[in-house]
C-alpha positions, 0 to 999 in steps of 0.5 A: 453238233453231232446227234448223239447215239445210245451205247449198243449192249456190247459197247456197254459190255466192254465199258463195264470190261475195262472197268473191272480190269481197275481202268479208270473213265479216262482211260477207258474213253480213250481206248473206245473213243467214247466220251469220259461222261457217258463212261461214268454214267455206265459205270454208276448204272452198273453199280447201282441196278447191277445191268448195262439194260436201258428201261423202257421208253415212255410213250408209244413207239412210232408206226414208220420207221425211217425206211417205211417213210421213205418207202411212203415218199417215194410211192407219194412221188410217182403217184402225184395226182392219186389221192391219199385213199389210193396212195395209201392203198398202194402203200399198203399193198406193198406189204411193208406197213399197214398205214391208216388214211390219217397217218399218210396224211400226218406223214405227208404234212411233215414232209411238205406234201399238201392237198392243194391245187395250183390257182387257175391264171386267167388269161387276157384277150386282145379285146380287154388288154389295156396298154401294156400287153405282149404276145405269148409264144402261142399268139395270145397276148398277155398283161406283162407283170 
C-alpha cells in the first residue's frame, strides 16, 4: 500500500471549488485524481467549521526532520570511531540543528548504530594447536572452524 498524504491548502481550495460549481464527490475525485472519501470528508469539514484548515496535532513535533537526520547519519558515518559527545558536536557546529547527547543517541539506536566494540579472537600458536590446524596467510596457524 502506498502511504498516504495530507491535502495541501490549494488542493483543499479546488475541492471546495468544484463543489460550489454543483460537482458531485464523484466528479470532483476524478477531475483531481484524488480519492471519492477523502473528497466528502472535505466537503463535510467545510460545511461543518466553514475552514479547509486541519487542527492542531496532539504531542510534540519532532526535533529532526528528515534531512536533519540524514545529515546526522552521514556526519555518523565519516566519523565512525569518534564518540557520541564529539559526534554531535560536530553535528552541532554544523549550524543545522542543535542535538542533545540523548538525542544522538536515540536517533543512532533507531538507525541500527551502537556503542559496541568487535570481541577480540585469540589467536592459536603452534604449541596449544590440537589436530586440526591451518596456516593463515602470515604464517600463524590457526584452528580450522
Amino acid at each position: 500500500m502506498t502511504k498516504t498524504r495530507e491535502l495541501t491548502m490549494f488542493e483543499k481550495g479546488e475541492v471546495i471549488g468544484l463543489h460550489k460549481g454543483k460537482h458531485n464527490p464523484t466528479e470532483i475525485s476524478r477531475i483531481l485524481k484524488i480519492p471519492r472519501t477523502t473528497c466528502v470528508s472535505i466537503i463535510k469539514k467545510f460545511e461543518k467549521d466553514k475552514t479547509v484548515i486541519p487542527n492542531p496535532r496532539s504531542g510534540r513535533p519532532p526535533l529532526l526532520k528528515a534531512i536533519d537526520k540524514r545529515h546526522f547519519i552521514r556526519t555518523v558515518v565519516a566519523n565512525r570511531k569518534d564518540s557520541v559527545d564529539e559526534i554531535t558536536e560536530k553535528f552541532n557546529n554544523l549550524g543545522l540543528t542543535e542535538l542533545s547527547t540523548i538525542t544522538a543517541r536515540r536517533v543512532l539506536h533507531k538507525h541500527g548504530y551502537y556503542g559496541r566494540v568487535g570481541q577480540r579472537k585469540l589467536r592459536v600458536i603452534e604449541k596449544n594447536a590440537s589436530n586440526g590446524v591451518k596456516k593463515d596467510c602470515d604464517g600463524i596457524k590457526s584452528g580450522i572452524t
